[in-house]
N, CA, C and O of each residue as an XYZ file, in Angstrom:
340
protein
N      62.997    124.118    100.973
C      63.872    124.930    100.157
C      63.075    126.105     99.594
O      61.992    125.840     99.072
N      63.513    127.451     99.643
C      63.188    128.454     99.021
C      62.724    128.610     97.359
O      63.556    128.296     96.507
N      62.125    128.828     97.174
C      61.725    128.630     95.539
C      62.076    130.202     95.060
O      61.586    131.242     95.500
N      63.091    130.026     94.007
C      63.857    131.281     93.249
C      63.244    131.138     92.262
O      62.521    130.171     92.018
N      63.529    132.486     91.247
C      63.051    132.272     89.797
C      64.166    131.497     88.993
O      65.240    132.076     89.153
N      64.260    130.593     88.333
C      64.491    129.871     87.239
C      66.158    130.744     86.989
O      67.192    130.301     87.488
N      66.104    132.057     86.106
C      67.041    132.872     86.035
C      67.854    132.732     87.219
O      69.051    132.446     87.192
N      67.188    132.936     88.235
C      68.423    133.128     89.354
C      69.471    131.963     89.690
O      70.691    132.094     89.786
N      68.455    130.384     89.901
C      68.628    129.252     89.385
C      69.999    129.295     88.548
O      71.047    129.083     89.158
N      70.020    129.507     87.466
C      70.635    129.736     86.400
C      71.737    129.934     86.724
O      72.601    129.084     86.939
N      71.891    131.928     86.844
C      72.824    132.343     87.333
C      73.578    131.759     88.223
O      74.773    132.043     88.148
N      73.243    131.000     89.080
C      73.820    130.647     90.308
C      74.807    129.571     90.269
O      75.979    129.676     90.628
N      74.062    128.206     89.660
C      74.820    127.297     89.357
C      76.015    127.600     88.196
O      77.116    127.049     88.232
N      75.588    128.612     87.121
C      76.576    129.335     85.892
C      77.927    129.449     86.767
O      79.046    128.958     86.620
N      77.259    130.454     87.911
C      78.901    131.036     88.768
C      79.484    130.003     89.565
O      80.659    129.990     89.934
N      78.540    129.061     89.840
C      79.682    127.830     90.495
C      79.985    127.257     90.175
O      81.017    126.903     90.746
N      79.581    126.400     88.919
C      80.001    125.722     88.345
C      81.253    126.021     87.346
O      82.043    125.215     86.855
N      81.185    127.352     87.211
C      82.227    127.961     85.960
C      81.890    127.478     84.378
O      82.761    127.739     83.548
N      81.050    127.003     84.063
C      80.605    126.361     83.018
C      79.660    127.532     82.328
O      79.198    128.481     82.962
N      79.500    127.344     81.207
C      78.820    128.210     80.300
C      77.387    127.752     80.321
O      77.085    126.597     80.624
N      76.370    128.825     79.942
C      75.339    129.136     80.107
C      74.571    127.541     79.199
O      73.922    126.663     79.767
N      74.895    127.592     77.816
C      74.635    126.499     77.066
C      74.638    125.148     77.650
O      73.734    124.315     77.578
N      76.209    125.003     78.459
C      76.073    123.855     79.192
C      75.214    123.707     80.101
O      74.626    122.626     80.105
N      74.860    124.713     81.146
C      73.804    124.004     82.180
C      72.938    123.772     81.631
O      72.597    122.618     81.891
N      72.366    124.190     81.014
C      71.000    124.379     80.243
C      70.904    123.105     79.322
O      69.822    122.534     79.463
N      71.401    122.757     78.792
C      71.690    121.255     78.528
C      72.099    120.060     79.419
O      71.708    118.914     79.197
N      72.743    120.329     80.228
C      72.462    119.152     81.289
C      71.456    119.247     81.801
O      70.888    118.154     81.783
N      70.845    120.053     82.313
C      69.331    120.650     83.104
C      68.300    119.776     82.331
O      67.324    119.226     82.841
N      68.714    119.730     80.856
C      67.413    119.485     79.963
C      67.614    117.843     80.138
O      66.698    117.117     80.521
N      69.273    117.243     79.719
C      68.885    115.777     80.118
C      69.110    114.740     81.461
O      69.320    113.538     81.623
N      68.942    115.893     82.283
C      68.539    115.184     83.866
C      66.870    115.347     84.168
O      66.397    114.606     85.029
N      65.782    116.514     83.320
C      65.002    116.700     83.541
C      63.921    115.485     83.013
O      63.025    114.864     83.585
N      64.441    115.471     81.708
C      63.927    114.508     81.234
C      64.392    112.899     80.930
O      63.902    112.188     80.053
N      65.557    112.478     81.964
C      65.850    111.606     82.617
C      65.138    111.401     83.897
O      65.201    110.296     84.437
N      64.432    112.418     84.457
C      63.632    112.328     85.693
C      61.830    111.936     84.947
O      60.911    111.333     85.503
N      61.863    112.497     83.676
C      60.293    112.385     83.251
C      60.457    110.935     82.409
O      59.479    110.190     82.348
N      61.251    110.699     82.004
C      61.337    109.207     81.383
C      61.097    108.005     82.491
O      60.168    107.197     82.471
N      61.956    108.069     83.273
C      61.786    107.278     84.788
C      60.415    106.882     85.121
O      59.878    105.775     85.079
N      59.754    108.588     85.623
C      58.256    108.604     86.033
C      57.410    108.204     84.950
O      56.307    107.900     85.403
N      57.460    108.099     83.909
C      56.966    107.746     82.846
C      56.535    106.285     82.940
O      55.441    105.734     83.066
N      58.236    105.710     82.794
C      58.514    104.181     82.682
C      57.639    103.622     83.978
O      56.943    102.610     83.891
N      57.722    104.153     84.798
C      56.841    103.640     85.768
C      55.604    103.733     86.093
O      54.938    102.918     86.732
N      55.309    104.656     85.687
C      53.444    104.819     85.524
C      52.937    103.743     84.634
O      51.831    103.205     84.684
N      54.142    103.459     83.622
C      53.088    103.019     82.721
C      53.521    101.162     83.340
O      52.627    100.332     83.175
N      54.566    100.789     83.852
C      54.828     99.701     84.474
C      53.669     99.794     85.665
O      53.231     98.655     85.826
N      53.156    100.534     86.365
C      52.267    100.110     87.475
C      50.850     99.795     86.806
O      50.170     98.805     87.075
N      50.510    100.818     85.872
C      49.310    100.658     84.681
C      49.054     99.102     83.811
O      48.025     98.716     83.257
N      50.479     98.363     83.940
C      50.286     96.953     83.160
C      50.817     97.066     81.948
O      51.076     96.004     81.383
N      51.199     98.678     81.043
C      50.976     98.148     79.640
C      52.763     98.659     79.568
O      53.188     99.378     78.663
N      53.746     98.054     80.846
C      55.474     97.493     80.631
C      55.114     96.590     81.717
O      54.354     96.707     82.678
N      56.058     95.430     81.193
C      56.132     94.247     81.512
C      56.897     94.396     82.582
O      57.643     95.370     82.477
N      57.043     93.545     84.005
C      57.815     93.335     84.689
C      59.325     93.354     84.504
O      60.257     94.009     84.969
N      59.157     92.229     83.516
C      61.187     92.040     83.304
C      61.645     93.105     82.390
O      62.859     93.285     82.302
N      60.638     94.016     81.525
C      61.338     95.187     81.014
C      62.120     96.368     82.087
O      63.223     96.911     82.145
N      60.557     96.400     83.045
C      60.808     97.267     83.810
C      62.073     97.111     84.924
O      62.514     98.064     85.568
N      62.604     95.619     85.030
C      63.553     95.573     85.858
C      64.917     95.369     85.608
O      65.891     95.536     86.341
N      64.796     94.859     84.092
C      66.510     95.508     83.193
C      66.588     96.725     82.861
O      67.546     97.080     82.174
N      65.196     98.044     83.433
C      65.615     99.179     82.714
C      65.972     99.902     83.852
O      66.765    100.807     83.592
N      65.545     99.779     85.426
C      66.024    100.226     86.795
C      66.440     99.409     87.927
O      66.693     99.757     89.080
N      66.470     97.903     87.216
C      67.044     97.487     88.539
C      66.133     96.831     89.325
O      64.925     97.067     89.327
N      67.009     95.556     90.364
C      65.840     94.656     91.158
C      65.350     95.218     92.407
O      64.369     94.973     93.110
N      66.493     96.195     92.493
C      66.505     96.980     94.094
C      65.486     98.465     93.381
O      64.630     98.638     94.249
N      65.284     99.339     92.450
C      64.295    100.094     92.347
C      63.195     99.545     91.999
O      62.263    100.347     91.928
N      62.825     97.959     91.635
C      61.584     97.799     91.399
C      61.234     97.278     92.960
O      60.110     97.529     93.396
N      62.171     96.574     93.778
C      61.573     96.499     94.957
C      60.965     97.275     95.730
O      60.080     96.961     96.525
N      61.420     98.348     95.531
C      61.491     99.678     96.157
C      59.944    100.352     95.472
O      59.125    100.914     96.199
N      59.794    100.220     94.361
C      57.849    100.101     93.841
C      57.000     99.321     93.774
O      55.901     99.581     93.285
N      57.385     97.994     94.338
C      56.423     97.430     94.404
C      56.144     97.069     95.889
O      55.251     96.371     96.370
N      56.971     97.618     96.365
C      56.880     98.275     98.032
C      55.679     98.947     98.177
O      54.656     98.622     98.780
N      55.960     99.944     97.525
C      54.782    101.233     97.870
C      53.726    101.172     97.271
O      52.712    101.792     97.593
N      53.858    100.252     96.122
C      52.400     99.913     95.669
C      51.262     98.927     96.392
O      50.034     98.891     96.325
N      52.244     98.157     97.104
C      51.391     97.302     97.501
C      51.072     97.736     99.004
O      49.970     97.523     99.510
N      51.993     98.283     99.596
C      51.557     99.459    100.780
C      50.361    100.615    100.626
O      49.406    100.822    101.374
N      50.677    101.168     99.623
C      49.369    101.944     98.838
C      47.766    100.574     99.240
O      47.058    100.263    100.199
N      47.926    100.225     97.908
C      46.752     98.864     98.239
C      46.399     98.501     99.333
O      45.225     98.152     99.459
N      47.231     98.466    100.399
C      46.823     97.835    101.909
C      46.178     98.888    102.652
O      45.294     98.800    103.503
N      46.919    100.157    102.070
C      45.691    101.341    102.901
C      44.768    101.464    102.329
O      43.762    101.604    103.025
N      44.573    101.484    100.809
C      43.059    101.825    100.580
C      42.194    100.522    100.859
O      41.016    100.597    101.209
N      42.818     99.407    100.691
C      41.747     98.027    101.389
C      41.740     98.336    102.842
O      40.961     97.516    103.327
N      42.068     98.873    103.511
C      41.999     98.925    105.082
C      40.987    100.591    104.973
O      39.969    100.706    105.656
N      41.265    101.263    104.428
C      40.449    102.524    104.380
C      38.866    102.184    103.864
O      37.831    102.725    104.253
N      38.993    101.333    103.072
C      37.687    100.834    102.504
C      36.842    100.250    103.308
O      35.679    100.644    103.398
N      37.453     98.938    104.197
C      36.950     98.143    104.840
C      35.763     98.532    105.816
O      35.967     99.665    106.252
N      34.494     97.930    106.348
C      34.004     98.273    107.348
C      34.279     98.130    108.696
O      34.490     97.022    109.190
N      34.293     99.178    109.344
C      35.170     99.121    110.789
C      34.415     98.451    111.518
O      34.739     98.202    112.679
């Protein structure tokens, strides 16, 4: 995808959406930081210091499967990257 400036951004969704400037800009703000809460919750769930069963009444059995997928896929390459050939 093409990377626009922010403004144009703006403008763009303003005219399709038909919605006022205030509104996008406020949904923008709590999907953005619905996206940084998420990544958050999960850094700090892979780090140890959120508990499993917090982390899976707060996204679910199918998104924690879905990370502890890739974590432990992660782990298997760097133990296989590590290993002596």
């Amino acid at each position: 995808m093409i990377e626009h400036p922010m403004t144009h951004q703006l403008e763009f969704v303003v005219a399709e959406s038909k919605q006022d400037e205030a509104s996008v800009l406020a949904q923008a703000v709590r999907r953005g930081l619905e996206l940084l809460y998420k990544e958050a919750f999960i850094e700090a769930y892979l780090m140890g210091r959120v508990s499993r069963e917090k982390i899976l009444n707060e996204l679910g059995a199918e998104e924690l499967a879905d990370i502890e997928f890739q974590r432990d896929a992660f782990r298997r390459d760097v133990a296989w990257g590590l290993a002596d050939g």
